[in-house]
C-alpha positions in Angstrom: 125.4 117.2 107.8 122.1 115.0 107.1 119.0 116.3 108.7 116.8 113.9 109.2 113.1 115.5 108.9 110.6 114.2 106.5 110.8 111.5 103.9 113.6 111.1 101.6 113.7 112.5 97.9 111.7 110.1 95.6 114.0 110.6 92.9 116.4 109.2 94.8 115.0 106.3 94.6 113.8 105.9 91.2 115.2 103.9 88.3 118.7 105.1 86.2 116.7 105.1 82.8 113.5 106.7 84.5 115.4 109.5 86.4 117.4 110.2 83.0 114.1 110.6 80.9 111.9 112.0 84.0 109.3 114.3 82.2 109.9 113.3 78.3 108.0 110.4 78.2 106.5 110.1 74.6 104.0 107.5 75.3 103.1 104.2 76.6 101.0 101.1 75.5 99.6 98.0 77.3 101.7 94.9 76.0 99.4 92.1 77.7 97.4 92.3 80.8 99.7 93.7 83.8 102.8 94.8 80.8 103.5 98.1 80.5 105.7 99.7 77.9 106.9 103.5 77.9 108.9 104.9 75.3 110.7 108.3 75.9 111.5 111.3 73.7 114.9 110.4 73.7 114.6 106.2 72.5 114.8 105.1 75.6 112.4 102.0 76.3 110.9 101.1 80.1 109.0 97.6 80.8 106.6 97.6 83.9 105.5 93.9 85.1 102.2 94.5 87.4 101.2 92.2 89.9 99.0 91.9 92.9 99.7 92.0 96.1 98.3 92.2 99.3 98.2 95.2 101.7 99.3 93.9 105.0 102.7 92.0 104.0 105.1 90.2 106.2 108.7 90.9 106.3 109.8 87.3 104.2 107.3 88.6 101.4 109.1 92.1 101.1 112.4 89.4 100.9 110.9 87.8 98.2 110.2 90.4 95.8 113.3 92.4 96.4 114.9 89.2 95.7 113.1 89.2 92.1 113.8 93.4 91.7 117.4 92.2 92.7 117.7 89.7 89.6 115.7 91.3 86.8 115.0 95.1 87.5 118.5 96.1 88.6 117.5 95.9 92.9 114.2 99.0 91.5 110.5 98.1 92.3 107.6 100.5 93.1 104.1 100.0 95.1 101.2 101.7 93.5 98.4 103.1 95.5 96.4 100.5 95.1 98.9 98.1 96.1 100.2 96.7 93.0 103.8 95.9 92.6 105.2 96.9 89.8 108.7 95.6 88.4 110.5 97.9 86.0 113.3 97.2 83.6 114.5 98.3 80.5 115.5 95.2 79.3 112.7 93.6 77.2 114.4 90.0 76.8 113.8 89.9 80.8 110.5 90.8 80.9 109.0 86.6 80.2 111.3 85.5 82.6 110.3 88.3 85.3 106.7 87.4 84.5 107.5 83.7 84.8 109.3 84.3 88.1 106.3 86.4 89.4 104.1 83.6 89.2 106.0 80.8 90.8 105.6 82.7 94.0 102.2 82.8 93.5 101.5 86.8 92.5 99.3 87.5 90.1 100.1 89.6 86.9 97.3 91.8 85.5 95.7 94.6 86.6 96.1 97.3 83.7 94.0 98.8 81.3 90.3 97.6 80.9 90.2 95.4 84.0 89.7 95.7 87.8 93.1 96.6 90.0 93.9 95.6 93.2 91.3 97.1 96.1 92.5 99.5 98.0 91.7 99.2 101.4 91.4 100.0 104.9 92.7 98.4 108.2 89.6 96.4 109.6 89.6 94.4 112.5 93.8 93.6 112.5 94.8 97.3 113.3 91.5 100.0 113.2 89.7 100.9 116.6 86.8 101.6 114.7 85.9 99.3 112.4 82.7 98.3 111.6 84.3 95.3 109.4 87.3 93.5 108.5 89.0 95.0 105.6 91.5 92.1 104.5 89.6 89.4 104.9 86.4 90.3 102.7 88.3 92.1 99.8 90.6 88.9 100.1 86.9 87.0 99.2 86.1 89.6 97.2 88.7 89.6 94.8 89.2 85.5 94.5 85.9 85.8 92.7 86.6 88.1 90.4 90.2 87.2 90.1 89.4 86.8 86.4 88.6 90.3 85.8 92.4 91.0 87.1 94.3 89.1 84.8 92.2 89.9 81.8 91.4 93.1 80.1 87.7 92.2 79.0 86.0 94.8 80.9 84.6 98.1 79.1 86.7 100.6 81.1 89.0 100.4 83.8 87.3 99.6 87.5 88.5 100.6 90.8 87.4 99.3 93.9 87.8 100.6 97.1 87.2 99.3 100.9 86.7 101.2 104.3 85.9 99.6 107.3 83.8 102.3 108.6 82.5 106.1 107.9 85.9 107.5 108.0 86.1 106.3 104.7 89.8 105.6 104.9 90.0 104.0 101.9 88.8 107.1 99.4 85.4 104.9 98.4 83.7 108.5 97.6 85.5 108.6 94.2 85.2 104.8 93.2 83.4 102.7 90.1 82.3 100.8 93.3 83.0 101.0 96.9 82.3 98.9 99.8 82.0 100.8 103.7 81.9 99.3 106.9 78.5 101.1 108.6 77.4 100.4 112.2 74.0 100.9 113.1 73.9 101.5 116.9 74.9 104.2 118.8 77.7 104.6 121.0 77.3 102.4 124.3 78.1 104.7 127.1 80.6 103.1 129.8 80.0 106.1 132.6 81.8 104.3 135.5 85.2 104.8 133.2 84.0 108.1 131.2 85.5 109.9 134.3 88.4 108.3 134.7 89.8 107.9 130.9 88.1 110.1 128.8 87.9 114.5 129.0 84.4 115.4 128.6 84.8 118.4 127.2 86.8 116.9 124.1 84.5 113.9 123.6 81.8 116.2 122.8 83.6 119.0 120.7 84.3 115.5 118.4 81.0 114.7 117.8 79.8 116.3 114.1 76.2 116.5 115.0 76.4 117.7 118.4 74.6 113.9 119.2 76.7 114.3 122.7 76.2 116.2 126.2 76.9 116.3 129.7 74.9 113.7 131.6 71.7 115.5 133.1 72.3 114.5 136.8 75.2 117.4 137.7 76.1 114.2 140.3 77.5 112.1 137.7 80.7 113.0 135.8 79.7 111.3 132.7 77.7 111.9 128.8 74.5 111.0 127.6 73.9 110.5 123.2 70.7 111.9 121.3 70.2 108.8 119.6 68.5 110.5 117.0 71.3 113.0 115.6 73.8 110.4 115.9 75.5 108.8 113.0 77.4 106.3 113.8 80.7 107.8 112.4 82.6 106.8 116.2 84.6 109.8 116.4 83.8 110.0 120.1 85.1 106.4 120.4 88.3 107.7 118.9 89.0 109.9 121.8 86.9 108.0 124.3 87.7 104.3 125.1 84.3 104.2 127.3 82.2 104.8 124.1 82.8 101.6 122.4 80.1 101.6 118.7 80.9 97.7 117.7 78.6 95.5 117.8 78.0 92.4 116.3 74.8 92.3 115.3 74.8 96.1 114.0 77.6 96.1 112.4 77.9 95.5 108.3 78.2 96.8 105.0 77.0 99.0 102.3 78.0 99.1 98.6 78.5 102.5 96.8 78.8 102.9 93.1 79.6 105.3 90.1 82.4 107.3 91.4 85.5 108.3 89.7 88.8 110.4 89.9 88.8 110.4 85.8 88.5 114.1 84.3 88.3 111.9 81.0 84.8 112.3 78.9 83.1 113.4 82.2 83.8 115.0 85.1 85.1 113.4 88.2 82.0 111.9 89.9 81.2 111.1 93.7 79.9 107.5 94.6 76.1 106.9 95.4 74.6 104.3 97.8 73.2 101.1 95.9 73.2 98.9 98.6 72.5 100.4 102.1 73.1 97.3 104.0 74.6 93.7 104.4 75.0 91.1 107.2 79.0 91.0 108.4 79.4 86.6 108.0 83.3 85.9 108.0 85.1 84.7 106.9 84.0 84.9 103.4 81.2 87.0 103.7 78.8 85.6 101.1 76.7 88.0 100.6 78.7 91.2 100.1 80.9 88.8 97.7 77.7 87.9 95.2 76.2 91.3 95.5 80.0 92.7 94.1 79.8 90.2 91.5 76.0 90.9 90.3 77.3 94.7 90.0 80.4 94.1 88.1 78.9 91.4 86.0 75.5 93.6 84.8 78.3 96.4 84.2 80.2 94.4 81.6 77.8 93.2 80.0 75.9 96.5 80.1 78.6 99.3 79.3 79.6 100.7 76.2 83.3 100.6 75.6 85.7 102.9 77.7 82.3 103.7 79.2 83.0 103.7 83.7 80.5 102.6 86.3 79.1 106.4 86.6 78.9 106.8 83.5 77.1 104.0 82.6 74.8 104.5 85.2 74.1 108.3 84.0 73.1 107.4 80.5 70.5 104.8 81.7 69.6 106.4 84.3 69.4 105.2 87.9 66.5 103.5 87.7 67.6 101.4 84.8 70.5 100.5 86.9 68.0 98.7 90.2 66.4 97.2 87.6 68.9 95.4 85.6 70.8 94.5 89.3 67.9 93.6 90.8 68.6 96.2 93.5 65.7 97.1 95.4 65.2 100.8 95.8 64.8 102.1 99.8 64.0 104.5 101.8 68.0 104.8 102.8 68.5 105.6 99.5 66.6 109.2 99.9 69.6 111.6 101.4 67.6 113.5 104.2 70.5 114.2 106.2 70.5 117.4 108.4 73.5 118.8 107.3 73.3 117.4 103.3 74.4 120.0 101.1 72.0 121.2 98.3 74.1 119.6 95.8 77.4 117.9 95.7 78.5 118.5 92.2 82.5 118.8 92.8 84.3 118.9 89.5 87.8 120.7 87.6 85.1 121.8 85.4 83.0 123.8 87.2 82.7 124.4 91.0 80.6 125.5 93.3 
């Protein structure tokens, strides 16, 4: 009898050749930008063809590359978490003619090694309540600019981007070379003819983090006031309360992080830090968050020592090397003076605390 409760074993799924060596994998080495190459204990040989993709698909594009896994990969394909495809044969005279096929439908192949992956985002304005930004649409601008970066592997180490639309941080931007977050910048606008009618008081305030939320003063009125000041914009009271919408367009925008990583390799894993606290949301290409990415990436590469990632780059020069070669100016958002900050958030496999 099949019992249908959680998702299905991934072994099932994986290739013949894979599933035969799983675990006695020998090694691997980097072919060309976006080819992979894994050689097992036992002979066996396993080509990976990389290539982009974007996050919110439509059914005719999942046709389309089943269609290619179906003619050179034996009907086996995999999505990476950063939303890669990746195409996986053991048969290296298909592996041009994969690559070749990849391209006429427009995909790009790259994204190994020593250059930047695909950025692993959030929802934004097409799905997320929330948002304080659209997700898609600027990492779509984002990545056309450095679209070089992708498909080559000039960069000193490997660099991951990462996108959320808002403080939620959906899109794990706390552990990223450089990260990108939705922020708004006005409180919750209080709706108190509806508060009543579709929201439970009691739960709206148990969501907030900062206790920025209480009963309306006038015993009369069934409704919630905000302390302005402890708020922080992080719209959980939104999420359970449809009469506390936080966008607003004129709020609303970005802020760039930097210098985190999940790496254990030559340092510890490292948590992002604010470089930017704040830019203008202007779809659809968003300008300034697209040249401000760039100026980052650009003064890393030309910066960085070899295998040498964003945090650790930043931690030999120091930080205040790093404004000054981006041309960053230092703030007074970039002083943590958060209530609830922690006296330090060194988090490592190292040592922990």
């Amino acid at each position: 009898m099949a019992i249908d409760i959680g998702p299905p074993d991934y072994k099932e799924m994986l290739h013949p050749v894979i599933k035969k060596n799983y675990g006695k994998w020998k090694y691997h080495e980097i072919l060309q930008p976006g080819v992979l190459k894994h050689v097992s204990e036992t002979g066996d040989e396993v080509y990976t063809v990389r290539a982009g993709s974007p996050r919110l698909v439509s059914v005719d594009f999942i046709r389309e590359i089943c269609d290619i896994a179906d003619k050179y990969c034996d009907g086996y394909l995999r999505f990476t978490s950063r939303h890669c495809v990746e195409f996986m044969t053991p048969d290296k005279e298909r592996i041009q003619p994969l690559i070749d096929e990849v391209k006429a439908h427009k995909l790009p192949v790259g994204g190994t090694g020593k250059s930047i992956s695909n950025i692993v985002h959030t929802q934004g304005w097409a799905h997320c309540h929330s948002a304080a930004t659209d997700a898609s649409g600027p990492v779509k601008a984002i990545m056309d600019e450095l679209y070089d970066y992708f498909v080559s592997m000039k960069l000193p180490a490997l660099f991951r981007i990462s996108f959320a639309c808002c403080l939620n941080m959906c899109g794990a931007v706390h552990c990223s070379d450089l990260a990108i977050v939705g922020v708004h910048r006005k409180p919750p606008k209080v709706n108190h003819e509806k508060i009543a009618v579709v929201c439970e008081i009691p739960t709206t305030m148990a969501s907030c983090p900062t206790g920025a939320i209480r009963r309306h003063p006038d015993p009369n009125i069934k409704s919630m006031v905000i302390n302005e000041e402890r708020c922080m914009y992080c719209s959980n009271c939104f999420t359970v309360c449809p009469a506390m919408p936080i966008a607003d367009a004129e709020g609303d925008g970005l802020a760039i992080y930097v210098g985190g990583k999940v790496s254990n390799a030559r340092h510890a894993p490292m948590f992002s830090r604010l470089a930017i606290p704040y830019l203008p949301n202007n779809p659809p290409r968003w300008p300034e968050l697209v040249s401000a990415v760039k100026n980052i990436v650009e003064v890393y590469a030309a910066n960085a020592r070899k295998w040498e990632r964003m945090g650790e780059w930043i931690e030999r020069v120091g930080w205040e090397r790093f404004f000054s070669l981006t041309g960053i100016p230092f703030t007074e958002q970039h002083i943590d003076d958060f209530t609830h900050a922690v006296e330090t958030f060194r988090t490592s496999t190292h040592f922990k605390w």
